[in-house]
Each structure stands twice: as C-alpha cells, then as structure tokens.
C-alpha positions in Angstrom: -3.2 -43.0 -7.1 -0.8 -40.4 -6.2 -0.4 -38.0 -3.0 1.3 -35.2 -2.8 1.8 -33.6 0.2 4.0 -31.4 2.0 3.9 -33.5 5.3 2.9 -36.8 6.3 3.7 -39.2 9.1 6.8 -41.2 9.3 5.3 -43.5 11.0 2.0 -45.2 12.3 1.8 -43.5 15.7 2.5 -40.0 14.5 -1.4 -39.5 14.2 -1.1 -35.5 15.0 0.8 -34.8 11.5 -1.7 -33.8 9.2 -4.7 -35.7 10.7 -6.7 -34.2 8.2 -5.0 -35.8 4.9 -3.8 -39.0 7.0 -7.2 -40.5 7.4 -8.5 -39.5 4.4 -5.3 -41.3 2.7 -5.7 -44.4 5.2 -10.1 -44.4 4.7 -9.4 -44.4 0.9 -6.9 -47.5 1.3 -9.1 -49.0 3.7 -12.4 -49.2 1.8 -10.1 -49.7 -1.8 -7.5 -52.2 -0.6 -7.1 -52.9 -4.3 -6.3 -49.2 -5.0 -2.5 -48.5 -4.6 -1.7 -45.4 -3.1 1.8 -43.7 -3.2 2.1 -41.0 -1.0 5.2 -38.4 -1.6 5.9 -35.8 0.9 7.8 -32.9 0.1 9.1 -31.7 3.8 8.2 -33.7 6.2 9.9 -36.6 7.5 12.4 -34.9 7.7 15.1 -37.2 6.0 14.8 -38.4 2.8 13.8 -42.1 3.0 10.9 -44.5 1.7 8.7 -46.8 4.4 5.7 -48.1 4.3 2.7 -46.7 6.3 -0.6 -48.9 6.7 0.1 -50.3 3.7 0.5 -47.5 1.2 4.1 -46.4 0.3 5.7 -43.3 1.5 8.4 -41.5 -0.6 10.1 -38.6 1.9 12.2 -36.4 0.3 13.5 -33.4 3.3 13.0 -30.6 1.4 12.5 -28.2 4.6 16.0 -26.5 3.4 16.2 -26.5 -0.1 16.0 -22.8 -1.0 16.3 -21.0 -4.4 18.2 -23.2 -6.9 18.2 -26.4 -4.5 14.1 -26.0 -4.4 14.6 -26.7 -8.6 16.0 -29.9 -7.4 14.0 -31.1 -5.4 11.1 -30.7 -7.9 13.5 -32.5 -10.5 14.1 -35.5 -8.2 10.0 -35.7 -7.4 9.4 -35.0 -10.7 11.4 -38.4 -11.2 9.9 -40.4 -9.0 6.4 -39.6 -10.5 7.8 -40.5 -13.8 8.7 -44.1 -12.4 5.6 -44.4 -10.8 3.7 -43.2 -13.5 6.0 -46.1 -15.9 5.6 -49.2 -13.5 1.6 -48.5 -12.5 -2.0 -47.4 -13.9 -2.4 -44.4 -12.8 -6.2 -43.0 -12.4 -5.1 -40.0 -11.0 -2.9 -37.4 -8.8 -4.2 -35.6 -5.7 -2.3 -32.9 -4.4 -3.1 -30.9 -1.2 -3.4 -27.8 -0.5 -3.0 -25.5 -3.5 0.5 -24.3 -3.3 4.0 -26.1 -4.0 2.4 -29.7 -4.2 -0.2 -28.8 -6.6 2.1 -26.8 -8.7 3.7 -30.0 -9.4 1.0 -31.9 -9.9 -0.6 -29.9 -12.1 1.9 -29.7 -14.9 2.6 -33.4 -14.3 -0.1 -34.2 -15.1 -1.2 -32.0 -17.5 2.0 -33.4 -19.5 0.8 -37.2 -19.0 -2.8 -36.5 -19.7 -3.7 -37.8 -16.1 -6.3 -36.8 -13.7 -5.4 -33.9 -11.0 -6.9 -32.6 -8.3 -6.5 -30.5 -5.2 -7.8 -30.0 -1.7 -8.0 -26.6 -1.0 -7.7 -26.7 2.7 -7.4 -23.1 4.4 -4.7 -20.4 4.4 -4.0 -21.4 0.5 -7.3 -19.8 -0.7 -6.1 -16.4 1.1 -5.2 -13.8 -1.6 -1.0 -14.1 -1.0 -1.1 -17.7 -2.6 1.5 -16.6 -5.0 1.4 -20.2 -6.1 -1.9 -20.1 -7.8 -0.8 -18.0 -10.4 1.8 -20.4 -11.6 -0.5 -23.6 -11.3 -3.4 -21.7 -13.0 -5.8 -24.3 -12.0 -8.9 -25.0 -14.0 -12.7 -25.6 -11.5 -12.9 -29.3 -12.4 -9.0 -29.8 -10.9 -10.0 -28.2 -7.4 -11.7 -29.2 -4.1 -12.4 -26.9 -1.6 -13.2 -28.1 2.1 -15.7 -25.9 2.9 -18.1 -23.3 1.4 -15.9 -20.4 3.2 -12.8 -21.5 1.6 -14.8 -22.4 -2.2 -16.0 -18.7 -1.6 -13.0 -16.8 0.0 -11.1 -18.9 -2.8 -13.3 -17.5 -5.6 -12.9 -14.0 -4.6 -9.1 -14.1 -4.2 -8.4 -15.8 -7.2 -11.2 -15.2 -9.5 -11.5 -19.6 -10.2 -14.6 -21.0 -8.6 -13.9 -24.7 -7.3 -16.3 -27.3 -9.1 -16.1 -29.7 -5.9 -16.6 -28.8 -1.9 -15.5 -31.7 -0.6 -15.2 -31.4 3.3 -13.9 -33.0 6.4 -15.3 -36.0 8.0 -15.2 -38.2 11.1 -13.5 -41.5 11.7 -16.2 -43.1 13.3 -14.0 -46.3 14.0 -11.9 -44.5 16.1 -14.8 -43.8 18.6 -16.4 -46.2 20.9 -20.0 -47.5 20.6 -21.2 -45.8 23.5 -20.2 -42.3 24.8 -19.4 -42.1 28.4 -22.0 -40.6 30.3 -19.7 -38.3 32.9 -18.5 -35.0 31.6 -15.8 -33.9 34.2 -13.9 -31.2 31.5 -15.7 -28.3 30.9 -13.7 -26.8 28.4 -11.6 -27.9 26.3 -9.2 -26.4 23.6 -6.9 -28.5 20.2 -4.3 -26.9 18.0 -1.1 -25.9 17.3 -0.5 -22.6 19.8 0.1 -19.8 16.8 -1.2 -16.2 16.8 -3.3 -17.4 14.2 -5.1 -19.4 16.5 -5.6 -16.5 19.2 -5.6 -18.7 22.8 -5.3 -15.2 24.0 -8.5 -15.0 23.3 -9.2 -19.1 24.5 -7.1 -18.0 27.8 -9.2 -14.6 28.6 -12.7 -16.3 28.1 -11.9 -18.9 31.0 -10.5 -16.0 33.0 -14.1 -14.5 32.4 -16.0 -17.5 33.1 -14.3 -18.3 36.4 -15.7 -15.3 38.2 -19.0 -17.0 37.4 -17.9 -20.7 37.8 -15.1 -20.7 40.4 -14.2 -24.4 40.1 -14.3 -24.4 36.2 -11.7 -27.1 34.5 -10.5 -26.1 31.2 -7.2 -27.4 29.5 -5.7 -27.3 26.2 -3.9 -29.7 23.5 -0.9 -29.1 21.2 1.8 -27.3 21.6 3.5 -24.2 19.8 5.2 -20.9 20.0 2.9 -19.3 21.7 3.5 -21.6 24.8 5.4 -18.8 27.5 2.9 -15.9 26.2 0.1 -17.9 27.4 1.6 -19.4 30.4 2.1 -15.8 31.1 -2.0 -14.9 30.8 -2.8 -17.8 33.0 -0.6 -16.7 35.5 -2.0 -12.8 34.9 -5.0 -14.0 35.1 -4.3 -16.5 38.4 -6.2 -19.1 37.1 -3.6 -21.7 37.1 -5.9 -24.4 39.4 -8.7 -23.9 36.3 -6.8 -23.9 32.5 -4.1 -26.5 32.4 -1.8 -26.7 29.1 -1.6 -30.3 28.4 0.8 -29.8 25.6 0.9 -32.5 22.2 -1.2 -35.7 22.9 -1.8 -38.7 20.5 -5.1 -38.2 18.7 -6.4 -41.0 20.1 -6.2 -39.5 23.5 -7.6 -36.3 22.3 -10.7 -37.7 21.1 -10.8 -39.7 25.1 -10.6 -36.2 26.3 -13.1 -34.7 24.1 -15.4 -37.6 25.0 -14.9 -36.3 28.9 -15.9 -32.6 27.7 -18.6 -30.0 27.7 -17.7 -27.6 25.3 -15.5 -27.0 22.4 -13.9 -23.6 22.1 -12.2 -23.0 19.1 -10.5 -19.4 18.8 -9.1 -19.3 15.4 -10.0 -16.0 13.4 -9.6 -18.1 9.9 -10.1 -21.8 9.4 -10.7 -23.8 6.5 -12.8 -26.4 8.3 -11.5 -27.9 11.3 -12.0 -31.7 11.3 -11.1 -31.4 15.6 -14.4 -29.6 15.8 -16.0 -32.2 13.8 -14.4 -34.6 15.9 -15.4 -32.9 19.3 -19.3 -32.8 18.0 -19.4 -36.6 17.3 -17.5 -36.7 20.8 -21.0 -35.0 22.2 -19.8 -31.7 22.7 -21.1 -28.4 21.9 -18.5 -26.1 19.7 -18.4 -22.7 19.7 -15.9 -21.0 17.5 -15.8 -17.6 14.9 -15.5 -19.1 12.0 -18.9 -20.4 9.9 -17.7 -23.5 7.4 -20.6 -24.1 5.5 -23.2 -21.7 4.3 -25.9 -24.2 6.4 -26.0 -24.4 10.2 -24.6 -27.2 12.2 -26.3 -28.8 15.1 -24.8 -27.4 18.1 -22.0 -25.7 16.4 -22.3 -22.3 17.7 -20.8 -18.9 15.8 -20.4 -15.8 18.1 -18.3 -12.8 16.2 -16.5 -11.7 19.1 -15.0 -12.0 22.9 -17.8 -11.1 24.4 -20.4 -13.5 22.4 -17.9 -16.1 23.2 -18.0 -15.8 26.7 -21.9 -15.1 26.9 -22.8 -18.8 24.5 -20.6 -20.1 27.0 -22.1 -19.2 30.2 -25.3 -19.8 28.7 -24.3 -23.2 27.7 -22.7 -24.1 31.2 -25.4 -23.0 33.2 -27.6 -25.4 31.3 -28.4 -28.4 33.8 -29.9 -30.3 31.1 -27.3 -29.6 28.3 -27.7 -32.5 25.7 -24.3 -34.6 24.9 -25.9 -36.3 21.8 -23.6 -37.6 19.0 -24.0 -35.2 16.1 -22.3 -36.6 12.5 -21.8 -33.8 10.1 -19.6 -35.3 7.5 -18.4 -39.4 7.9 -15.0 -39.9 6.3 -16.3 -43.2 4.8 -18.5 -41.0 2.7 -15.8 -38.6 2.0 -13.3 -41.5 0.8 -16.0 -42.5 -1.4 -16.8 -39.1 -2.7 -13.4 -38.7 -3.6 -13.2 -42.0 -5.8 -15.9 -40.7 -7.9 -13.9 -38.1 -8.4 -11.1 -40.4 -10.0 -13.0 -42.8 -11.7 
C-alpha cells in the first residue's frame, strides 16, 4: 500500500504530527504485518530523506518551498518514486489524504496504472475553496469522508457524494485498563492555537465559569499563533491562577491529562471529526463542543450553538456531584484499520 501525505512524523516520538493519519497508518501495519506500507510525505520532515518508522518506510521529500515551476518538480520526483515502488512491489492500492495536492497525485497515478485510489476527506478540504477538487475530479467509490458533516458539507460544495464515511477511532492500547478514579482538571482544552479554533471563545467561558466556581482549574494543550492574544484574555480576564497554557505535550501525556479531567471543551467553529474528542470520551470525559460529526448523537458529547450554551452545559455539568466518568467507545481504530482493508482488497 501507498500513503500519501503532506506531513508525517520523522520520527517515533513525534506523536503530535498528524495523530490522526499516524495511527491509522501504524493500526493498519499492526494488525497486517504482512502488508507493506510506504508512506511518502510531501512537506513534512522537513528535509528530504528516507527512515523507517515502526516498520513501514518513509520517503520525505521538503516540499514546504517549492512554489510555481519547482511545485512541477516535486510532483515529477514523487511521481518517480511511485513508479519504482509500483515496479519493485504488488501494489493493492494508493491512499491519499485529504483531498487536495496528495490526492491529485494519486489520482492520476493511479488511474494511469489501473490501481486502486482512495482518499480521506478529513475537514477543511470538503469546504467550497478546494480548488484542487476540480483538477482530481474524483469519482464516489475513490472517496472517504470522516464524518457525516464533511460527506455532507463535501457533497454540497462539490456536487460528488462520498461512497464511504469512514471515521476516526480510538487507540485503545494506548490507554490503561483501568481509569483513575480522581478528576483534579476541570477543564481541559487540545489543539493547535489558530483563529480557526476560537480559544477566545475557550478563554472567555472559564472567565464565565469562575465567578461561579472560584477555584476552577482549566488548562490547555498545543501551541500556535494565537499564543500572546490569549495570554492577553487571561490576563484581561485575571484568571491567571485558573487557565494555565501548557503549550505542545506528547500524546501520550495528553491522553494522562485527559484521564485527570472533567470536561472537554472543544471551541472550533468547523471540524471534520476530531479524533482528541474521541480520545477525551474514552478518557471518561464529557465533551462539549459546536460542531455535530455524525448525523446520530454521541453519548455524552454535548452540542450547544453558541457562548452562552457553552457556558450554561458547563455549569450544569460541573455542578453535578454525581457526574458519571464512564468510558464511552465511539469508533475503535482496530475496526477502522479493518474497515479500510476492505476497502483495498
């Protein structure tokens, strides 16, 4: 199988890079060790090198600067590699992801080999600018869409239904048996700090929720941008002893925290469907966020359209004594691996 990707890990410890795409890639090695995967990443490492990453071989080729005439090359020199791959192995099949650059050139290649293509449809790609989708011109049997918003919003943008949802799921290795029974966080927040993920918003709702819970303990993962704006809300607000930016962790350590945690707040006003809120519900948590994935409801997921509704299913939520912190598996990335096999074979 072929990957290709715009970013992937250089190496084994760089578990914040894509998470989404890395443990799928790394669950479909695991449970088909006889599968080889080669995995080629258009951007990022950024220096062209090869390595190997839990056993499946990386191909990086930099192409963060390659503008205009230089971009032609760099699709040349993939093109290439495919070409050698596609030569020295059986090939069931090419999965690109997200629907933009990567997909453009998996598409053609393997329209021209008469190979298998798909790709995940992860988010921002199925918004209406995706210039890109008029150049792959994608068939429904060649796409996946992660959720139900994104097969929907991608339909309506682009006038292509996807044949295949195929969503996030949970590494349930990664977690212990047993959650820990103390929940000392109340609130906690995960993602790169871009407008698009409006920890304004995050920031203002604990300033709101501390004139009811004085002593509240919020903090935030991932780093970004929008650090000094919102450095500057926490000290506006003077809640500096309550909402601590804890900046980029390992997601290993993000999942300890979320395992520590209450509730979930995720701010973004457009997401595809965010595996960290999967993540924080198997951690026992309770999410609340603006965004709906899936046309069905999720156990103690909780939509609210605004501010306000935000800060209202929070207090709500705080307030309860007897809260449950039950484990709550939406989607295991096992199944999901699997899934996607089918798709292949």
């Amino acid at each position: 199988m072929l990957v290709l990707t715009p970013a992937f890990p250089k190496n084994e410890s760089e578990t914040s890079w894509v998470p989404s795409q890395q443990l799928l890639v790394r669950n479909l090695k695991l449970q088909f060790p006889e599968l080889k995967i080669i995995v080629y990443s258009f951007i990022y490492p950024y220096e062209q090198c090869e390595y190997e990453w839990h056993q499946v071989k990386v191909f990086a080729f930099a192409g963060m600067h390659n503008k205009k005439l230089k971009r032609l090359q760099l699709w040349q020199n993939i093109w290439q590699r495919l070409r050698k791959a596609k030569k020295e192995n059986n090939v069931i099949g090419i999965l690109s992801f997200w629907c933009s650059e990567c997909a453009l050139i998996g598409t053609w290649f393997a329209r021209y080999y008469n190979l298998r293509h798909l790709c995940w449809i992860c988010g921002q790609d199925a918004k209406p600018l995706n210039k890109y989708v008029k150049w792959i011109r994608p068939k429904p049997a060649e796409l996946m869409a992660i959720s139900d918003f994104v097969n929907d919003e991608f339909s309506r943008n682009h006038k292509i239904r996807p044949a295949f949802t195929l969503p996030n799921g949970v590494d349930t290795d990664l977690f212990p048996a047993e959650l820990p029974g103390q929940r000392d966080i109340d609130i906690l927040g995960a993602g790169s700090l871009i407008p698009l993920k409006q920890y304004d918003v995050f920031t203002e709702t604990i300033a709101s929720l501390q004139h009811t819970f004085q002593n509240i303990k919020a903090i935030h993962c991932g780093d970004g941008k929008e650090k000094e704006n919102i450095e500057l809300l926490i000290s506006k607000y003077e809640i500096g002893n309550n909402f601590h930016l804890l900046g980029s962790k390992r997601h290993e350590e993000l999942l300890h925290l979320m395992q520590r945690t209450k509730l979930f707040l995720h701010t973004s006003n457009y997401e595809g469907f965010s595996t960290v809120c999967l993540e924080a519900l198997y951690a026992g948590c309770h999410v609340i966020s603006f965004t709906k994935p899936m046309n069905h409801d999720i156990r103690n997921w909780h939509v609210v359209n605004s501010k306000d509704e935000m800060v209202m299913k929070a207090l709500q939520l705080l307030s309860d004594n007897r809260l449950s912190h039950e484990r709550v598996l939406v989607y295991s990335l096992k199944d999901i691996a699997g899934q996607t096999m089918q798709l292949f074979v």
